[in-house]
C-alpha positions in Angstrom: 133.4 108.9 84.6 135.8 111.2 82.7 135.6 112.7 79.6 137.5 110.4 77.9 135.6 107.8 79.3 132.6 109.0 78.4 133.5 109.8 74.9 134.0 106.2 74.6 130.9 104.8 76.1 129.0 107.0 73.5 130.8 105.2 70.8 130.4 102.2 72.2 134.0 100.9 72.7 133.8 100.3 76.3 133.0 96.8 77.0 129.9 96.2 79.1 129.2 92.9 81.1 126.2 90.2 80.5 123.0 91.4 82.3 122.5 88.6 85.1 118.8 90.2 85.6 116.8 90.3 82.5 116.2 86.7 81.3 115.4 86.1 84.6 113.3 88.8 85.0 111.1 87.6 81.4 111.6 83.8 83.2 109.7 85.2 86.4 107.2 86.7 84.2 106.0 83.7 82.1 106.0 81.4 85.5 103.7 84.0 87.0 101.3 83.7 83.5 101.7 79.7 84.0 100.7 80.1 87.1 97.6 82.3 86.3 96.5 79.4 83.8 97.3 76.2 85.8 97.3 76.9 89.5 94.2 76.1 91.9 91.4 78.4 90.6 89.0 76.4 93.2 90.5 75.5 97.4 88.2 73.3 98.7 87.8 74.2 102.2 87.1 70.4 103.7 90.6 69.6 102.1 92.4 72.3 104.2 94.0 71.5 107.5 93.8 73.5 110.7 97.1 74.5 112.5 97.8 75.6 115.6 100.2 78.5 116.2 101.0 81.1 119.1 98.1 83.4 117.7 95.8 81.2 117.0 94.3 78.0 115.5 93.9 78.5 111.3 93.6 77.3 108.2 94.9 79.0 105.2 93.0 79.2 101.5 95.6 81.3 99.9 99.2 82.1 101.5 101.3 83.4 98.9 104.5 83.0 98.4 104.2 80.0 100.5 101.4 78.2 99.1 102.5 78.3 95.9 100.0 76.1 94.0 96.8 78.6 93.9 96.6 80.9 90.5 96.3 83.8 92.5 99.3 84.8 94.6 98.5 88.5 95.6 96.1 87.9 98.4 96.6 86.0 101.7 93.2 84.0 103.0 92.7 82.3 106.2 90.2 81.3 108.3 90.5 81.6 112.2 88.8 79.6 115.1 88.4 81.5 118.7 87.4 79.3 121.7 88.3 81.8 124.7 90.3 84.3 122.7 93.3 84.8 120.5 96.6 85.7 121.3 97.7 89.6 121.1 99.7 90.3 118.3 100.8 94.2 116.7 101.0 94.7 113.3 100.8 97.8 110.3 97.1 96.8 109.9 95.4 96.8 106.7 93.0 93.7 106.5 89.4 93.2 106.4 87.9 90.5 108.7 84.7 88.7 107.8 82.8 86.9 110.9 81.5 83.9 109.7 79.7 82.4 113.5 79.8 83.8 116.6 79.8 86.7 118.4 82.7 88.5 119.9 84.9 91.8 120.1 88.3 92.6 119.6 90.7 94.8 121.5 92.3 97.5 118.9 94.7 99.2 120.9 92.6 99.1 124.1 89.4 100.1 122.4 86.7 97.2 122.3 85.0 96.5 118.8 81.9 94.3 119.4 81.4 92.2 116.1 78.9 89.5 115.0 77.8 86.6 112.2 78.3 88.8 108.9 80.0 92.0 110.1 83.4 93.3 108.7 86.0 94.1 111.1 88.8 96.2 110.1 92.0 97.0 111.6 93.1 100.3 110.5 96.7 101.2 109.0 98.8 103.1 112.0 102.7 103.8 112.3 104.4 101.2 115.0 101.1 98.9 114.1 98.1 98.1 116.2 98.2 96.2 118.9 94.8 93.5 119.1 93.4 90.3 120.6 89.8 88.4 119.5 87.8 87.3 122.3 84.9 84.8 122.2 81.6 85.9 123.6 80.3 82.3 123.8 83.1 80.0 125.0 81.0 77.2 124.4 80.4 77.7 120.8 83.6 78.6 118.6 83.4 81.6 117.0 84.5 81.8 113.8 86.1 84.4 110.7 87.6 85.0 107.7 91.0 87.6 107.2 91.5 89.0 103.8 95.1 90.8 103.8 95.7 92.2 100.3 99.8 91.6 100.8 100.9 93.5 97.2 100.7 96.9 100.4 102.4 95.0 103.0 106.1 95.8 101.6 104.7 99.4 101.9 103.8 99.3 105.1 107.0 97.5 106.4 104.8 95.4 107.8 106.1 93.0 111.1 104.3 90.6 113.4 105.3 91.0 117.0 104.0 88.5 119.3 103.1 90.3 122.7 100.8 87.3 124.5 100.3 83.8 123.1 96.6 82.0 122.3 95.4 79.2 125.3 95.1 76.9 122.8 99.0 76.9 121.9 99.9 76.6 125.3 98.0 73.2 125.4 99.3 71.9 122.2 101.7 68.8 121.9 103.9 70.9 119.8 104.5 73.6 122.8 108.1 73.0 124.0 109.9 74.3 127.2 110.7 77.6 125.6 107.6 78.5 124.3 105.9 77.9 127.9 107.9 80.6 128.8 106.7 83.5 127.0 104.4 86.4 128.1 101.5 85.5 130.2 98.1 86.3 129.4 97.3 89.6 129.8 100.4 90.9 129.7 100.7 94.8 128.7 102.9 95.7 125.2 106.2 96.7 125.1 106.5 100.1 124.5 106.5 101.1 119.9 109.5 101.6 118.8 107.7 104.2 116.5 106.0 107.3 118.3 102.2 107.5 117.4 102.6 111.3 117.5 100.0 112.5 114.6 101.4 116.0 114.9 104.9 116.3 115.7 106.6 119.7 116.7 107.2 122.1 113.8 104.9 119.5 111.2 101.8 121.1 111.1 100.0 121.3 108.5 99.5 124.8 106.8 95.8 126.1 106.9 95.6 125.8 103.6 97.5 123.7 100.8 99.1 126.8 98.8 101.4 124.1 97.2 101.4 120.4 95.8 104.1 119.5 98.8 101.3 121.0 101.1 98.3 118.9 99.6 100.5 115.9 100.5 100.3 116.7 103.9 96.4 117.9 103.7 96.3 114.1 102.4 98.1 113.3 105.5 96.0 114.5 107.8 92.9 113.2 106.1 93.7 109.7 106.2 94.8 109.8 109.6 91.3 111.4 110.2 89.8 108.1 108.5 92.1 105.6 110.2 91.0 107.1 113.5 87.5 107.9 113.4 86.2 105.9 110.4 83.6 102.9 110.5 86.0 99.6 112.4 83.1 97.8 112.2 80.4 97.2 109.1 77.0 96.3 110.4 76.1 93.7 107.4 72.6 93.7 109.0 72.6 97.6 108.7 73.4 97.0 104.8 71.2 97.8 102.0 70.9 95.2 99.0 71.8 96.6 95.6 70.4 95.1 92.5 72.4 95.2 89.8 73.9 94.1 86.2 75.7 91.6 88.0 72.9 90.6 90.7 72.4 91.4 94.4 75.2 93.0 96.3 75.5 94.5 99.8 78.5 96.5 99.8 81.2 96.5 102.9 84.4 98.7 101.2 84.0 100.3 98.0 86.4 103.2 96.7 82.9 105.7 96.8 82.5 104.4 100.8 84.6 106.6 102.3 83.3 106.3 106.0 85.3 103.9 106.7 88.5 103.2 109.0 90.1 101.2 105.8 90.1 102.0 101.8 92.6 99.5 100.3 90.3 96.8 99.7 87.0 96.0 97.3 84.1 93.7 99.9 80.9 92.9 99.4 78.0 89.3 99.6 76.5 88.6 96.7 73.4 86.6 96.5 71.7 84.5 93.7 68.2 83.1 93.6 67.3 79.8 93.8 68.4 78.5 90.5 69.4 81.3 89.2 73.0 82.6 88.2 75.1 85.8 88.6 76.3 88.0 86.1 79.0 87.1 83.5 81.6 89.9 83.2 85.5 89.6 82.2 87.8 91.1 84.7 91.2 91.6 85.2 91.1 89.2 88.0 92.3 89.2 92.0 88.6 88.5 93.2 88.3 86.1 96.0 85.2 84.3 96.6 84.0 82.6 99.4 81.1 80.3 99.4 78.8 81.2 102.7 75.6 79.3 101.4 74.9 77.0 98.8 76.0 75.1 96.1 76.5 75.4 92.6 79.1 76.0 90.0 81.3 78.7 88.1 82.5 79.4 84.7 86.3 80.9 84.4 87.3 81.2 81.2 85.1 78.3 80.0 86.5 75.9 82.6 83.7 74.5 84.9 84.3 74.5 88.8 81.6 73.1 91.2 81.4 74.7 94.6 79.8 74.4 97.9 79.7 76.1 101.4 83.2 76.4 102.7 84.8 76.4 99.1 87.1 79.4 97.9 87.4 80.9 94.3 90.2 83.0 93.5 90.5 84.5 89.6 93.8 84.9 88.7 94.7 88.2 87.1 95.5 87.5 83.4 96.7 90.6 81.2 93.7 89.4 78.4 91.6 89.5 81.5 89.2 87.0 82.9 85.6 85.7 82.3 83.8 84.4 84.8 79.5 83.6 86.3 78.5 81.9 89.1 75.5 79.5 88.9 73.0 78.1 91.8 72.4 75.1 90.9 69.5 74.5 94.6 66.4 75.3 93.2 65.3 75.9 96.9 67.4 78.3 98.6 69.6 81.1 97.4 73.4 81.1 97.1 75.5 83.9 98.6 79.3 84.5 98.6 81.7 86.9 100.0 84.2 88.7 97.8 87.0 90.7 98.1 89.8 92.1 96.3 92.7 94.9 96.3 91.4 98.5 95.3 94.2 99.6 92.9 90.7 101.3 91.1 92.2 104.8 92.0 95.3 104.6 90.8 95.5 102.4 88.0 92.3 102.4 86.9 89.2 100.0 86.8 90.8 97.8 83.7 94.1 97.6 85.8 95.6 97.1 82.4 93.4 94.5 80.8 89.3 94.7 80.9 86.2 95.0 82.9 83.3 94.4 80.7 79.6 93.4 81.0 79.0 90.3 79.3 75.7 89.3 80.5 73.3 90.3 82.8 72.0 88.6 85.6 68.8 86.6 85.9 66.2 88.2 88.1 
């Protein structure tokens, strides 16, 4: 722009066009708060179907943006079934996988992790992805478990799916056509990355100290390639002290002060409750995902009334005023527990997340 141009922009004589973006923008905004207040707060996992697809055969609790109907849309959820085994797939990584049944093991770029009922798999974060397949110890009992991907980092990542070998089950499904027959046969090695998994290339070394800011970022570097390759891929929940706290009984999988770990971008733990009893009430920003393992009983959000049972998922949706929530056991037998997960933003934008996280009440004992 020239002077003259400029001079007139300043006085604002030079005609500027209607923004096409804004109202849309502050329309997009109040769906997504209509959303938060009317979607499904409760999935009720009998309802779900199972489908079949070249990985594997699933059913999907939350999907966003394609299941559109749950008040929580930053979190996918699905469960998976593994006869024999899965197919292979390569992808940026990132997700936490709960085993529900079974015993197995999964192949993470040609190393075996050996998993069981209530351990947490995870599949670290690597440039060009990580190549992996489920396997089934038991063939004639299903195995089964439950993915959390956190999808508000998968942008990030530049995260793609690439097929490399397809799931048995596909191959004998009604819905297999002549082309799909046709793809790789079990077993079948990778194609070679099209990204390099150098950790060090030539001349990228890190200094042996970080004199400057540009050098910490590369100390940072270095350390979280460190985790990602050495860090916990599997958490022993057997191995897992309880915690008794305000909110009740936890065992905690991921948590931002855990830092053994292969994986820090998500929040995991089971949470039990007595027979009868009830957890703690807080208010939250939301983006907790809870999934019923044992039990039944019912839960509070924001003085609406939800009863759940085994199988059943709870998502809070994340509401600027923040969310109030307690789960209650209603068996006076046998206790209630319930996985739960949720995005760890805690670092970065802080434990309120730009509402609240508050106490209420206490547990009972």
């Amino acid at each position: 722009m020239n002077r003259e141009g400029k001079a007139k922009l300043e006085a604002g004589e030079v005609e500027a066009l209607p923004d096409p973006w804004y109202e849309k923008l502050i329309e997009d905004m109040q769906d997504w708060r209509r959303r938060a207040e009317t979607g499904l707060v409760l999935i009720k996992g009998k309802e779900l179907p199972w489908y079949q697809n070249r990985q594997a055969r699933v059913r999907y609790y939350l999907l966003p943006p394609y299941k559109a109907d749950t008040a929580l849309q930053t979190v996918a959820v699905f469960e998976q079934i593994i006869h024999r085994h899965s197919g292979m797939h390569r992808h940026q990584g990132g997700l936490a996988i709960y085993v529900l049944e079974g015993e197995g093991y999964t192949i993470v770029d040609g190393e075996r992790c050996d998993w069981a009922a209530d351990d947490l798999l995870l599949l670290p974060i690597r440039p060009g992805g990580v190549d992996h397949q489920h396997f089934n110890r038991h063939p004639d009992k299903p195995a089964r478990w439950l993915a959390f991907i956190p999808m508000a980092f998968q942008e990030y990542l530049a995260s793609e799916v690439v097929q490399i070998e397809t799931s048995p089950d596909w191959r004998s499904s009604e819905t297999t056509d002549a082309k799909t027959k046709t793809v790789e046969e079990p077993g079948a090695k990778a194609p070679p990355r099209a990204i390099a998994r150098t950790e060090q290339a030539q001349g990228n070394a890190t200094p042996e100290r970080a004199a400057t800011l540009l050098d910490s970022l590369f100390q940072l570097r270095d350390d979280y390639r460190a985790r990602a390759r050495s860090g916990l891929r599997v958490i022993r929940g057997r191995e897992l002290a309880w915690e008794n706290n305000r909110q009740g009984r936890m065992r905690w999988y991921l948590h931002p002060h855990k830092k053994d770990t292969a994986l820090g971008n998500l929040i995991v733990y089971v949470q039990e409750i007595p027979p009868g009893g009830k957890s703690g009430r807080q208010r939250c920003p939301g983006g907790f995902v809870h999934y019923m393992l044992a039990g039944g009983g019912t839960v509070e959000v924001d003085a609406n009334r939800y009863e759940w049972e085994t199988g059943d998922c709870v998502a809070l949706p994340i509401k600027s005023n923040g969310v109030e929530y307690q789960f209650f056991n209603l068996d006076s037998q046998a206790p209630a527990r319930y996985l739960v997960a949720s995005p760890n933003f805690l670092e970065v934008l802080g434990v309120d997340l730009g509402s609240t996280f508050e106490q209420i009440e206490d547990a009972s004992s």
